[in-house]
PDB file of N, CA, C, O and CB in Angstrom:
ATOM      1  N   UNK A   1       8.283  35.976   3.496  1.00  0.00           N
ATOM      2  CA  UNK A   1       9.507  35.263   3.836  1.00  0.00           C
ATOM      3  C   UNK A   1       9.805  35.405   5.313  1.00  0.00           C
ATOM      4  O   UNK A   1      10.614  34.567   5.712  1.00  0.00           O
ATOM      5  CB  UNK A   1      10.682  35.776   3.004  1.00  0.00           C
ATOM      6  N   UNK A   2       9.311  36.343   6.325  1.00  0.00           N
ATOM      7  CA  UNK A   2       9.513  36.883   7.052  1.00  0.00           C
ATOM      8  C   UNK A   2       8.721  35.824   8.217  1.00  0.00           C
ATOM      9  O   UNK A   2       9.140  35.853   9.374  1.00  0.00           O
ATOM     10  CB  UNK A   2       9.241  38.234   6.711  1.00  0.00           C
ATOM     11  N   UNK A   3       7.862  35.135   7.945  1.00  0.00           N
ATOM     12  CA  UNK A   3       7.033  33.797   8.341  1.00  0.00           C
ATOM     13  C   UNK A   3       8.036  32.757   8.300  1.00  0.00           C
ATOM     14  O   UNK A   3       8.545  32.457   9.379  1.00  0.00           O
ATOM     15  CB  UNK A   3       5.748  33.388   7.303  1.00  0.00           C
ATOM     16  N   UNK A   4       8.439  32.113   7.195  1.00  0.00           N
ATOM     17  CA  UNK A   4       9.401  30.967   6.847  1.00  0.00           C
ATOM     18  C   UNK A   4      10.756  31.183   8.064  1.00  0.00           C
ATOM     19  O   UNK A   4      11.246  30.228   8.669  1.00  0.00           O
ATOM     20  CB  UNK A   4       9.984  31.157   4.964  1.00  0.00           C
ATOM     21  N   UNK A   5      11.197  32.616   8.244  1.00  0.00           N
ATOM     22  CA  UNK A   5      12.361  32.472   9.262  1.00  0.00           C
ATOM     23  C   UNK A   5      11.827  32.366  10.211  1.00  0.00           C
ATOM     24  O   UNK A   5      12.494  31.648  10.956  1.00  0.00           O
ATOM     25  CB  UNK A   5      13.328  33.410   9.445  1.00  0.00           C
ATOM     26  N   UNK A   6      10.601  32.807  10.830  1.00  0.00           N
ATOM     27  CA  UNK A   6      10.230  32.775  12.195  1.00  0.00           C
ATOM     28  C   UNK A   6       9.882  31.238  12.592  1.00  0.00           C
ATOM     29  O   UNK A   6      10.056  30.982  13.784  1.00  0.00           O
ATOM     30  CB  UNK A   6       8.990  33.778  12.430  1.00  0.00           C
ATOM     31  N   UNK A   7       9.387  30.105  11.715  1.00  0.00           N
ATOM     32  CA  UNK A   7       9.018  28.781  11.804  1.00  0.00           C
ATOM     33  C   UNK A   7      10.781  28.554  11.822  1.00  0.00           C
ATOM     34  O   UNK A   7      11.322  28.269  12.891  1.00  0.00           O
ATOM     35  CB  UNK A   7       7.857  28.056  10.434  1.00  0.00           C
ATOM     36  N   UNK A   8      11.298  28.651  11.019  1.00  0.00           N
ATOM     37  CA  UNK A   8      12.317  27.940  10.923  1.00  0.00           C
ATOM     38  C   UNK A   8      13.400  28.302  12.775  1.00  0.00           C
ATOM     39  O   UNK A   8      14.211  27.579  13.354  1.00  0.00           O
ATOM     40  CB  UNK A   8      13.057  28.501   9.204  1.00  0.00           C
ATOM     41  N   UNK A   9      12.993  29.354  13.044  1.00  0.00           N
ATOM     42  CA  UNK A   9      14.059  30.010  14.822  1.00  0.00           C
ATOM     43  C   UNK A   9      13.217  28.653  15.477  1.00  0.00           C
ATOM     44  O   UNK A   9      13.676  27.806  16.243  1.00  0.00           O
ATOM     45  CB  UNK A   9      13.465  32.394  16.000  1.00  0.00           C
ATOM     46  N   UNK A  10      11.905  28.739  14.938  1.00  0.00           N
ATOM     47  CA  UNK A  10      10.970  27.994  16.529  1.00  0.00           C
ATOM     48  C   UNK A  10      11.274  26.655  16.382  1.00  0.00           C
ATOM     49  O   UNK A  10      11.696  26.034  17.357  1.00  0.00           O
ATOM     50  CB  UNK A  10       8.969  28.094  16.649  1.00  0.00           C
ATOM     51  N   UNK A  11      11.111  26.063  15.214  1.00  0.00           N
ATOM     52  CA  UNK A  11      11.391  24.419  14.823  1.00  0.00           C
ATOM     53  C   UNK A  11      13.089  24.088  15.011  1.00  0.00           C
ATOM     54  O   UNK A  11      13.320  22.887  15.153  1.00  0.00           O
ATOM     55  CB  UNK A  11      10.888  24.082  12.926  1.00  0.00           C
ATOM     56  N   UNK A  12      14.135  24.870  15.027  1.00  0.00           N
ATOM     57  CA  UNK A  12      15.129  24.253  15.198  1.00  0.00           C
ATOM     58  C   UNK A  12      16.011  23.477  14.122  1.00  0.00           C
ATOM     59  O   UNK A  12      16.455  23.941  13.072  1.00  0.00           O
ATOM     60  CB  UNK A  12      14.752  23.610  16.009  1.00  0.00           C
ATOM     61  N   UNK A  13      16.165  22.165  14.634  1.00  0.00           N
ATOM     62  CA  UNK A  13      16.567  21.285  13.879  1.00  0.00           C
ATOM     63  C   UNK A  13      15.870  20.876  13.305  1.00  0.00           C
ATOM     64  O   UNK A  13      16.201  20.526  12.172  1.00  0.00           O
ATOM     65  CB  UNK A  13      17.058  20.564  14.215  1.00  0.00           C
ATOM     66  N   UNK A  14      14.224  20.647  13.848  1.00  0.00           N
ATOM     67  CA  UNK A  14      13.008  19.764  13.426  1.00  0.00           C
ATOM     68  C   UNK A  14      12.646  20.844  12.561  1.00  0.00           C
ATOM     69  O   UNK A  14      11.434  21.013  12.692  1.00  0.00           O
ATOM     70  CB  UNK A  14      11.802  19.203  14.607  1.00  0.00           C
ATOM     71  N   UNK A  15      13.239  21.848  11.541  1.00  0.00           N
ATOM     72  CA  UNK A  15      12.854  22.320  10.775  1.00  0.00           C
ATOM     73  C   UNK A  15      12.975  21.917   8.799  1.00  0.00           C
ATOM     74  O   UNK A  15      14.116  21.834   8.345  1.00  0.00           O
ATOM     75  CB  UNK A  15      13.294  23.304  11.351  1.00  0.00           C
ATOM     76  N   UNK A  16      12.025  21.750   8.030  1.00  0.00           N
ATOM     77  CA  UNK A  16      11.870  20.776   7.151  1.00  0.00           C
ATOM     78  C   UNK A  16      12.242  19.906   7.290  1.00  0.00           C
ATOM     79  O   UNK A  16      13.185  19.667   6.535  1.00  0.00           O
ATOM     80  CB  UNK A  16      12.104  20.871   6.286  1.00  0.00           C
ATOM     81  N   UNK A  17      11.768  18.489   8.537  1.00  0.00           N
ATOM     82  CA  UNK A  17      11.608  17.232   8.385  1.00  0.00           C
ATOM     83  C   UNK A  17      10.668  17.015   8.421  1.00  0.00           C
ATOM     84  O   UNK A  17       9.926  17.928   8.783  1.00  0.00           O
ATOM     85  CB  UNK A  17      12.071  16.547   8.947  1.00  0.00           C
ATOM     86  N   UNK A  18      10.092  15.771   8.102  1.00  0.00           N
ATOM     87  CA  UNK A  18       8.694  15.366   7.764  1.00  0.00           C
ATOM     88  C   UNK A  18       8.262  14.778   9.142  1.00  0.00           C
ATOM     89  O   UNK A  18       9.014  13.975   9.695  1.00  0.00           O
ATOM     90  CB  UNK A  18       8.574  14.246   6.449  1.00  0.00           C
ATOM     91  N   UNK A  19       7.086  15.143   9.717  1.00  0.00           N
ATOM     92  CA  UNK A  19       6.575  14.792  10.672  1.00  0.00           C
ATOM     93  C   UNK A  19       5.526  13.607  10.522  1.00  0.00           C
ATOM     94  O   UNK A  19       4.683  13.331   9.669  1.00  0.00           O
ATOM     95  CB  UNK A  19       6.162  15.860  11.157  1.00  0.00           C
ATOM     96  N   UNK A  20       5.815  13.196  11.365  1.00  0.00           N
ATOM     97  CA  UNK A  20       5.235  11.616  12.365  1.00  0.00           C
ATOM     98  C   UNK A  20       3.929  11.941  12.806  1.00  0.00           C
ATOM     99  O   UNK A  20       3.449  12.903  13.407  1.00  0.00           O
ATOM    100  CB  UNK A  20       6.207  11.154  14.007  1.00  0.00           C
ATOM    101  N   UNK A  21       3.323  10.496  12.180  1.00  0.00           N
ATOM    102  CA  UNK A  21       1.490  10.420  12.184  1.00  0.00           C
ATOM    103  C   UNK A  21       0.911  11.020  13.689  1.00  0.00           C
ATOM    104  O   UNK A  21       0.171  11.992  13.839  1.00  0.00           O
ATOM    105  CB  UNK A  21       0.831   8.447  12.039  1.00  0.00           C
ATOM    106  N   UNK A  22       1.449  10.181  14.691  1.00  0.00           N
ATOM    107  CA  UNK A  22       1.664  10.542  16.025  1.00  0.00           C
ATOM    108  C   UNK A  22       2.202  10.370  16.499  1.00  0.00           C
ATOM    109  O   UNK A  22       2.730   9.259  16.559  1.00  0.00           O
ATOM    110  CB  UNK A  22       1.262  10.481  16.660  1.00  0.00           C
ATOM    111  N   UNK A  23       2.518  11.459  17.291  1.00  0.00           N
ATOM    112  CA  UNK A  23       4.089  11.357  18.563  1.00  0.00           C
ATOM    113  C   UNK A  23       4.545  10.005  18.972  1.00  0.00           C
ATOM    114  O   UNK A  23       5.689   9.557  18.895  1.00  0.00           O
ATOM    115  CB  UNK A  23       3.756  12.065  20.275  1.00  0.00           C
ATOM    116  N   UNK A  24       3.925   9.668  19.230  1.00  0.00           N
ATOM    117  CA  UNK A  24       4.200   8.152  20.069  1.00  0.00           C
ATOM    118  C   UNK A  24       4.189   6.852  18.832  1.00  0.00           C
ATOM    119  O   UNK A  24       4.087   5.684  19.207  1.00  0.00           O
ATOM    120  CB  UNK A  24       2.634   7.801  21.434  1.00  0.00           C
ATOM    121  N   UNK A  25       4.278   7.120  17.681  1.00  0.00           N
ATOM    122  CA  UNK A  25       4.690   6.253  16.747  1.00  0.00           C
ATOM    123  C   UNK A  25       5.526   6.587  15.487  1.00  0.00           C
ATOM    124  O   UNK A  25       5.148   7.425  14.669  1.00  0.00           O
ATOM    125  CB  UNK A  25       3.652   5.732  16.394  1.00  0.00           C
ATOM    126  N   UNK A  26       6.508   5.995  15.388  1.00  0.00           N
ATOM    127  CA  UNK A  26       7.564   6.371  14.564  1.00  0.00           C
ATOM    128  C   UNK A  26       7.500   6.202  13.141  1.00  0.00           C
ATOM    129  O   UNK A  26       8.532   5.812  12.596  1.00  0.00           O
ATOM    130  CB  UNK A  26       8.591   5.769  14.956  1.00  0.00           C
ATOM    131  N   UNK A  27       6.406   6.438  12.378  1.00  0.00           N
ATOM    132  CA  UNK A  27       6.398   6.925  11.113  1.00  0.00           C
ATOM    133  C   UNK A  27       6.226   7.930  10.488  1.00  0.00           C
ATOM    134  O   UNK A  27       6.019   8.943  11.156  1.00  0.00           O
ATOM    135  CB  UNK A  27       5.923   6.534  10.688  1.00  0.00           C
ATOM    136  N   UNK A  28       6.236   8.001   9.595  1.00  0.00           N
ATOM    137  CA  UNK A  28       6.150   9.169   8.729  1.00  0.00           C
ATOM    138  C   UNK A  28       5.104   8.941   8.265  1.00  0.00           C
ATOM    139  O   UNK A  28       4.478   7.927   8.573  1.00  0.00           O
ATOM    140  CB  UNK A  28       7.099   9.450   7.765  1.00  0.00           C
ATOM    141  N   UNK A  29       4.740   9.671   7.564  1.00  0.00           N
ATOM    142  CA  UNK A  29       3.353  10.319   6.619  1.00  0.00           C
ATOM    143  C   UNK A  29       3.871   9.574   5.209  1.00  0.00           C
ATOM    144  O   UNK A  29       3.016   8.857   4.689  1.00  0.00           O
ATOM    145  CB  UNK A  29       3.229  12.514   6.437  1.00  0.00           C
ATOM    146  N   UNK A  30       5.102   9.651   4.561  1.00  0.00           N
ATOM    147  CA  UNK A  30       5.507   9.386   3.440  1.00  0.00           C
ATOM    148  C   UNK A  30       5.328   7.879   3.646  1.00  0.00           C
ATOM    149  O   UNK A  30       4.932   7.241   2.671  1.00  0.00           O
ATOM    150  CB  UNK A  30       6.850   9.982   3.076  1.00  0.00           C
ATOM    151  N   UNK A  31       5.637   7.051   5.105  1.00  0.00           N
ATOM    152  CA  UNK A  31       5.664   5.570   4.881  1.00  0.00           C
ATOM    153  C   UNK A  31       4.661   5.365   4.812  1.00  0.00           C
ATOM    154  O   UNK A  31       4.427   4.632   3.851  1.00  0.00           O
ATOM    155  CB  UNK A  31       6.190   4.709   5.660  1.00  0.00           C
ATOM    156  N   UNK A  32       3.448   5.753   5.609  1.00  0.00           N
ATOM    157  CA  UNK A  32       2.158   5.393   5.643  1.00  0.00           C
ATOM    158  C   UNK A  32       1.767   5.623   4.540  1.00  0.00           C
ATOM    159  O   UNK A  32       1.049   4.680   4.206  1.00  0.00           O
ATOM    160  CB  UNK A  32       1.409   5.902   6.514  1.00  0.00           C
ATOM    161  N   UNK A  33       1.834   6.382   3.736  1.00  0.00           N
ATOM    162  CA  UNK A  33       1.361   6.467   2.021  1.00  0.00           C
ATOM    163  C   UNK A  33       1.818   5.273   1.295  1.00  0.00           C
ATOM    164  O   UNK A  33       1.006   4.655   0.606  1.00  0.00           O
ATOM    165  CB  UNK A  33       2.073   7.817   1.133  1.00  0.00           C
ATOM    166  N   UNK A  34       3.615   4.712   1.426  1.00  0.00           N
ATOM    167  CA  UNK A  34       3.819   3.717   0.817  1.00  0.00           C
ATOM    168  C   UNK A  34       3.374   2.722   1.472  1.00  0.00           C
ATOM    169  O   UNK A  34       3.534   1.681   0.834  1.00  0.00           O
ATOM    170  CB  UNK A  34       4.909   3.609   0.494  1.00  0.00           C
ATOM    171  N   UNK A  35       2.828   2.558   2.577  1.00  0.00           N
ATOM    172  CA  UNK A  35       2.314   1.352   2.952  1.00  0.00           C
ATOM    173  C   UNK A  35       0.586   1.128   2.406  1.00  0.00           C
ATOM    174  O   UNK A  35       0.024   0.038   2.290  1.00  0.00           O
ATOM    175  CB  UNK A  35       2.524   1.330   4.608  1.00  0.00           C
ATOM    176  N   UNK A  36       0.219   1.958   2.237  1.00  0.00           N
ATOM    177  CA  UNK A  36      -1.177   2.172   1.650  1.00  0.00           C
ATOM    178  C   UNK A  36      -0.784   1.267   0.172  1.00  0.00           C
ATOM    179  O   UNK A  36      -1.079   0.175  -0.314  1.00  0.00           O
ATOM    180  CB  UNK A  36      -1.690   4.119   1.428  1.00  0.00           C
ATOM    181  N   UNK A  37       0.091   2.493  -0.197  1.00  0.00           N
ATOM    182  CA  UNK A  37       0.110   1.925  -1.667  1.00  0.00           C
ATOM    183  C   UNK A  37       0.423   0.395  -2.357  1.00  0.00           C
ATOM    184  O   UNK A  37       0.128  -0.020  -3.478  1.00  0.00           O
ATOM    185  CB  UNK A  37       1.034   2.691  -2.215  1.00  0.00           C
ATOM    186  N   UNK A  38       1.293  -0.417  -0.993  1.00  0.00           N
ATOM    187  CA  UNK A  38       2.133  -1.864  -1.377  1.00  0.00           C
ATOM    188  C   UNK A  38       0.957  -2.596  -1.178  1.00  0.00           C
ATOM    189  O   UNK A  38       0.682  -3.365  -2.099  1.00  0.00           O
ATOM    190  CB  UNK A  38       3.578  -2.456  -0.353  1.00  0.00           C
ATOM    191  N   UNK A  39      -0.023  -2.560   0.035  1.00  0.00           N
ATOM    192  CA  UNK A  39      -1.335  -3.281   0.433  1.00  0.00           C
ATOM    193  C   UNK A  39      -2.629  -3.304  -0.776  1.00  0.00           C
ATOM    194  O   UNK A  39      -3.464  -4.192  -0.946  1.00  0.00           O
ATOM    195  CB  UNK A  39      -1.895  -2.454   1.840  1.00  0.00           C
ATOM    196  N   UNK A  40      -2.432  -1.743  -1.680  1.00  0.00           N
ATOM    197  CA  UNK A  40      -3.482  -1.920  -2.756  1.00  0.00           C
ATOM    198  C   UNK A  40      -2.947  -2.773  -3.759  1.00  0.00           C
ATOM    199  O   UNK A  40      -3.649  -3.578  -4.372  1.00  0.00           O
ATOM    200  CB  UNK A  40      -3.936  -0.611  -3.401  1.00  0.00           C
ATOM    201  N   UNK A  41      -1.444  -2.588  -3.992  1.00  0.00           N
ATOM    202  CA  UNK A  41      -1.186  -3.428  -5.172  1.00  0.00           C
ATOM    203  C   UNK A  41      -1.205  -4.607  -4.923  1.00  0.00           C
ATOM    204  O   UNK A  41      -1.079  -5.096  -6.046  1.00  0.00           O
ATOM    205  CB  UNK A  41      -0.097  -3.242  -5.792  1.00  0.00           C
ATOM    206  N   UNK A  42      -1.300  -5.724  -3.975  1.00  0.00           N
ATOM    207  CA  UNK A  42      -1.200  -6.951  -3.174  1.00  0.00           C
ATOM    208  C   UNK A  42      -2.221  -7.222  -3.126  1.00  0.00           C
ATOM    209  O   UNK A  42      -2.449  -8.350  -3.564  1.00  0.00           O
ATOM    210  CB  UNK A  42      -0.683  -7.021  -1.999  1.00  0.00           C
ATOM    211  N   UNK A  43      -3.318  -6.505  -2.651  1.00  0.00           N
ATOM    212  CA  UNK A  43      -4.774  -7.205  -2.994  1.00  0.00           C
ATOM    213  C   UNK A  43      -5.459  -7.171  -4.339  1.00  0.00           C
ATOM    214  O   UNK A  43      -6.374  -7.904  -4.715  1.00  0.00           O
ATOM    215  CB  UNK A  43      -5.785  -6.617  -2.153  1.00  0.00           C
ATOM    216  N   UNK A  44      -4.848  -6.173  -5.018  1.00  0.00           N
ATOM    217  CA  UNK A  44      -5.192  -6.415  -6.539  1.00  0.00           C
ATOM    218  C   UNK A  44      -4.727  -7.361  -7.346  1.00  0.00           C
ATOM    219  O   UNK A  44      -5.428  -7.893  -8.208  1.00  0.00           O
ATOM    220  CB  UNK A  44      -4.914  -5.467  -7.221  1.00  0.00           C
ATOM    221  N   UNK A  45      -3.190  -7.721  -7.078  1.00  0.00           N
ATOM    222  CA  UNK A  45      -2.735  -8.884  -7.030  1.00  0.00           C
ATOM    223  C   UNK A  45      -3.163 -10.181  -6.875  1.00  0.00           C
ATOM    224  O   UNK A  45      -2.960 -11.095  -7.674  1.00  0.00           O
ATOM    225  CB  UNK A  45      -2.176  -8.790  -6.453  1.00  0.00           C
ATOM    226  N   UNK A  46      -3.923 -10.264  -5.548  1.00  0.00           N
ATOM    227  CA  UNK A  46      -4.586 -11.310  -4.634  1.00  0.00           C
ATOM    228  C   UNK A  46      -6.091 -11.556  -5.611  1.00  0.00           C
ATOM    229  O   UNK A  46      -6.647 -12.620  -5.885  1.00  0.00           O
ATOM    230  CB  UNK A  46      -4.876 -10.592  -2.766  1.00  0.00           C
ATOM    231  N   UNK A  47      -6.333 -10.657  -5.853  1.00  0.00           N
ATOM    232  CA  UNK A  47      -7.974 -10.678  -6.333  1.00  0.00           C
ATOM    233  C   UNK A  47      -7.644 -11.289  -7.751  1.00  0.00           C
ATOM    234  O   UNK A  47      -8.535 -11.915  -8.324  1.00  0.00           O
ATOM    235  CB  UNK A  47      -8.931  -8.912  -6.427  1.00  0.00           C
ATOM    236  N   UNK A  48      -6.386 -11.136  -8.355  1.00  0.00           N
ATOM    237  CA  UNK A  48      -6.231 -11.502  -9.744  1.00  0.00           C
ATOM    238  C   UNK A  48      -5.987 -13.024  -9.788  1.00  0.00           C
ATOM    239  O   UNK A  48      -6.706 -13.796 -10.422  1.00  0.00           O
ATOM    240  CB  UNK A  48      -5.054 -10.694 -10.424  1.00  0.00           C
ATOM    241  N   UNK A  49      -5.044 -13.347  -9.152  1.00  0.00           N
ATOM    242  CA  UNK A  49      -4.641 -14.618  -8.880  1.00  0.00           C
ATOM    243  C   UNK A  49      -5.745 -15.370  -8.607  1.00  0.00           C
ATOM    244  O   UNK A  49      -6.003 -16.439  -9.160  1.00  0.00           O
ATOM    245  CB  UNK A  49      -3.732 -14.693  -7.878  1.00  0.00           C
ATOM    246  N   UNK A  50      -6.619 -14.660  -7.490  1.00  0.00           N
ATOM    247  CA  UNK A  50      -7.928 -15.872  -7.261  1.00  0.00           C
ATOM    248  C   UNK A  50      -8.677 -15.799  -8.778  1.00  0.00           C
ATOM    249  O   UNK A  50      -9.208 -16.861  -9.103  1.00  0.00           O
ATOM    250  CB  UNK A  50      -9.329 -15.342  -5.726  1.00  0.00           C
ATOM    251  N   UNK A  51      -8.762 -14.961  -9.513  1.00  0.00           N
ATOM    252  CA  UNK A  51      -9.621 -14.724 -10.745  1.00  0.00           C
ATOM    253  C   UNK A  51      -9.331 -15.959 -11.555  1.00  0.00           C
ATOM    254  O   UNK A  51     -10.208 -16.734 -11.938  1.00  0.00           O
ATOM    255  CB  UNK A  51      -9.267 -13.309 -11.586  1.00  0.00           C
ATOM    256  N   UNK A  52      -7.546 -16.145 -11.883  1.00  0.00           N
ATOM    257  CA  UNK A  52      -7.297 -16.762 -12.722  1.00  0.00           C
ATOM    258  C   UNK A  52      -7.148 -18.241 -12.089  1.00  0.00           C
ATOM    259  O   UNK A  52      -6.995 -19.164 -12.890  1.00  0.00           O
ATOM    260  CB  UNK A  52      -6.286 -16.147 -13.380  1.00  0.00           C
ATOM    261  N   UNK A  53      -7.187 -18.574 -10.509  1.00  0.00           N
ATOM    262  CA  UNK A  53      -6.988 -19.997 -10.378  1.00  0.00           C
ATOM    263  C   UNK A  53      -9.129 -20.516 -10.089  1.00  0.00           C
ATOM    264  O   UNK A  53      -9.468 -21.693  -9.969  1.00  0.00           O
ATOM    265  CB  UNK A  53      -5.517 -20.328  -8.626  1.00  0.00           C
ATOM    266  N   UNK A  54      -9.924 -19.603 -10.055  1.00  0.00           N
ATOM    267  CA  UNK A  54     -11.126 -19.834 -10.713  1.00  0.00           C
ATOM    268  C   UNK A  54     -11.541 -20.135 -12.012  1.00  0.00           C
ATOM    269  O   UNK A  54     -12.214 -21.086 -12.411  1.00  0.00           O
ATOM    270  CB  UNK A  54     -11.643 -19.052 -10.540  1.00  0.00           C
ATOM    271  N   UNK A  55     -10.973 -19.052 -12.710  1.00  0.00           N
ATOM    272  CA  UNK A  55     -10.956 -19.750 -14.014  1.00  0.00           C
ATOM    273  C   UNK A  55     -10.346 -21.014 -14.982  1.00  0.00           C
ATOM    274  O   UNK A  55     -10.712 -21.454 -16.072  1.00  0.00           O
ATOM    275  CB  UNK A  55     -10.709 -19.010 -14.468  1.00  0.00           C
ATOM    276  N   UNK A  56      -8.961 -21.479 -13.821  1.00  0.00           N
ATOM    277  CA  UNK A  56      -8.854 -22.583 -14.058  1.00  0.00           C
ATOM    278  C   UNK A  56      -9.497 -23.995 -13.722  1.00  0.00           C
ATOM    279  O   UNK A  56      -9.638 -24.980 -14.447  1.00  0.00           O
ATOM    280  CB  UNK A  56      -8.034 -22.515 -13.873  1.00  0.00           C
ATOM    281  N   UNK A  57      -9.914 -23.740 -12.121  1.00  0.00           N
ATOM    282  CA  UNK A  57     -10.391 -24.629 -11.752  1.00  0.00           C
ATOM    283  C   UNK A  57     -12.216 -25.144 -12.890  1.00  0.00           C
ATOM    284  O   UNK A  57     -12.459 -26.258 -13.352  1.00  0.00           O
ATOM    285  CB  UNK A  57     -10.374 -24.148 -10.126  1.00  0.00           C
ATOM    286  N   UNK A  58     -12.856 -24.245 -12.968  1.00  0.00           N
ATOM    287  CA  UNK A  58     -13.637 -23.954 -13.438  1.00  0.00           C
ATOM    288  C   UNK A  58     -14.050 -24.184 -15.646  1.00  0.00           C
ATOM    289  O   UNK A  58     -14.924 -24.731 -16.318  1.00  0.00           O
ATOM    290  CB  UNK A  58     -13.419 -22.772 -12.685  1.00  0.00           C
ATOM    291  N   UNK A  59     -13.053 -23.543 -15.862  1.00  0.00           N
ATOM    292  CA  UNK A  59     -12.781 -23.944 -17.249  1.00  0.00           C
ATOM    293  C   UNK A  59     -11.878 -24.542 -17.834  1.00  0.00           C
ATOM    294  O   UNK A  59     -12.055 -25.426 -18.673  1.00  0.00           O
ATOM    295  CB  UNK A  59     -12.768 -23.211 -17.838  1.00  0.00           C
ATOM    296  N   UNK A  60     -10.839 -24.128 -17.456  1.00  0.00           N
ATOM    297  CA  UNK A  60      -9.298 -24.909 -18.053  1.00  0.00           C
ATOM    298  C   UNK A  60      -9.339 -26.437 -17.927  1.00  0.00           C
ATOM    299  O   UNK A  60      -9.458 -27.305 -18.792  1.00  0.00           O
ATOM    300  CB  UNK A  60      -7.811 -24.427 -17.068  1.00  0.00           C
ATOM    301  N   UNK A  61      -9.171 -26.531 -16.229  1.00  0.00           N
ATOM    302  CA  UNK A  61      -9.497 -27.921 -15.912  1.00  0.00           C
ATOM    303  C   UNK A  61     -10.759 -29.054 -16.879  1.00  0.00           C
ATOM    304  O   UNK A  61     -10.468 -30.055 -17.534  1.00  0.00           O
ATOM    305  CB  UNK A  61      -9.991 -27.681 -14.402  1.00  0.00           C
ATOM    306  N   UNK A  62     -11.715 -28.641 -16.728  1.00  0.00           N
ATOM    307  CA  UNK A  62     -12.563 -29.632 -17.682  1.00  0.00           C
ATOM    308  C   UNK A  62     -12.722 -29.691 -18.996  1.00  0.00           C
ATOM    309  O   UNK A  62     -13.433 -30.494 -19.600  1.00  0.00           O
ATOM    310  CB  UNK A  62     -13.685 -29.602 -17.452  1.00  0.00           C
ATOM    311  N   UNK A  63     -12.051 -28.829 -19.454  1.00  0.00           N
ATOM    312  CA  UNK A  63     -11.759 -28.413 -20.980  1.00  0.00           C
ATOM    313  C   UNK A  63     -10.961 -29.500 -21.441  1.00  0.00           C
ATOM    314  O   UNK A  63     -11.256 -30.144 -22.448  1.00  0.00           O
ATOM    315  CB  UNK A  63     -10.947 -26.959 -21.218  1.00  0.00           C
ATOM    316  N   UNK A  64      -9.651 -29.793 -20.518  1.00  0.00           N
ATOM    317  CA  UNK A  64      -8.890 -30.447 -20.796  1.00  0.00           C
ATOM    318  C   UNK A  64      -8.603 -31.533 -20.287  1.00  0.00           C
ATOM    319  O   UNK A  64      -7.487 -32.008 -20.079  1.00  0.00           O
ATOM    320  CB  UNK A  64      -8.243 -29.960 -20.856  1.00  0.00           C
ATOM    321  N   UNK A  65     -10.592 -32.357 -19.869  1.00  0.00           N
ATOM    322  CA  UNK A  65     -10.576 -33.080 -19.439  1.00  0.00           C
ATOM    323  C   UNK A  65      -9.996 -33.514 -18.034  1.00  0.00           C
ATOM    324  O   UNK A  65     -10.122 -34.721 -17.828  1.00  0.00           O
ATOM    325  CB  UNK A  65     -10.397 -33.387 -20.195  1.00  0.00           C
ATOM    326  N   UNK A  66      -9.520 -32.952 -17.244  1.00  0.00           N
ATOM    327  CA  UNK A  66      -8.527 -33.033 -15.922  1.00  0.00           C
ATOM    328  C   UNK A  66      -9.470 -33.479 -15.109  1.00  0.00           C
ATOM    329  O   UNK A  66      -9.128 -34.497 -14.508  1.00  0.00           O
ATOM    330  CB  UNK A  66      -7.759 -31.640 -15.308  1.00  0.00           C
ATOM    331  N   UNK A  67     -10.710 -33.025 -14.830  1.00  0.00           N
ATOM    332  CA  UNK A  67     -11.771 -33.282 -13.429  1.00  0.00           C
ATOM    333  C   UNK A  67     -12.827 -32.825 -13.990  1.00  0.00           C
ATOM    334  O   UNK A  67     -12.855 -32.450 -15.163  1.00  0.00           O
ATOM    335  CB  UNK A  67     -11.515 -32.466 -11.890  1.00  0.00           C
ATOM    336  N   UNK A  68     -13.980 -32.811 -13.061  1.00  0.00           N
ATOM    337  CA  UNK A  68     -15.153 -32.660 -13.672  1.00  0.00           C
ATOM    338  C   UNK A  68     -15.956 -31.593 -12.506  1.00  0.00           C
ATOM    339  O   UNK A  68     -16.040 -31.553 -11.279  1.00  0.00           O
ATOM    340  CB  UNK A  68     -15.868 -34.234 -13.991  1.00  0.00           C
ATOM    341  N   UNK A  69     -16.333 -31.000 -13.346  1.00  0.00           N
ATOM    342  CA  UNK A  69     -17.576 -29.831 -12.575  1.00  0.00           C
ATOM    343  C   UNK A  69     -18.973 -30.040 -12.430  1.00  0.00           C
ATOM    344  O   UNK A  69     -19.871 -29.675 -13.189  1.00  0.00           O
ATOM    345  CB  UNK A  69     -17.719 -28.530 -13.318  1.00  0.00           C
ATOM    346  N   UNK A  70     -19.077 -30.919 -10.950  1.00  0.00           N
ATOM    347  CA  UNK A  70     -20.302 -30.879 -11.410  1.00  0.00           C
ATOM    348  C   UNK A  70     -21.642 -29.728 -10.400  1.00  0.00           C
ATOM    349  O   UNK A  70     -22.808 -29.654 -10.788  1.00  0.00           O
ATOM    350  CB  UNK A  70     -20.607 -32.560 -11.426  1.00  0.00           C
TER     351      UNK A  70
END
C-alpha cells in the first residue's frame, strides 16, 4: 500500500485518470477500444448487407422473374 500512496503524492490530480494514447492526442485508451469496437460491428454489418443484396440480385431477382442473369 505503501507504493499506491507514493504514485498517488507524484501523480497529483492526474492520479486514477485514464491516460491518453499519446500526449499530443486527446484520447483515451477506453475511446480507442470503442472505436475499434463500432468499426468491427459496421463492417460486419457492411459485409452482411452486401451478402444479402448479392443474394438478391443473384437469386431473388430471377426467381421472381424481375431480370435475368446471364
Amino acid at each position: 500500500m505503501g507504493d499506491s500512496k507514493r504514485r498517488k503524492e507524484t501523480l497529483g490530480e492526474k492520479y486514477g485518470q485514464e491516460a491518453n494514447i499519446f500526449p499530443w492526442l486527446p484520447v483515451k485508451k477506453s475511446q480507442a477500444q470503442q472505436f475499434v469496437s463500432w468499426t468491427t460491428r459496421g463492417a460486419w454489418i457492411g459485409i452482411g448487407l452486401l451478402v444479402l443484396y448479392w443474394v438478391t440480385v443473384r437469386f431473388i431477382g430471377p426467381a421472381l422473374g424481375l431480370w435475368q442473369v446471364n
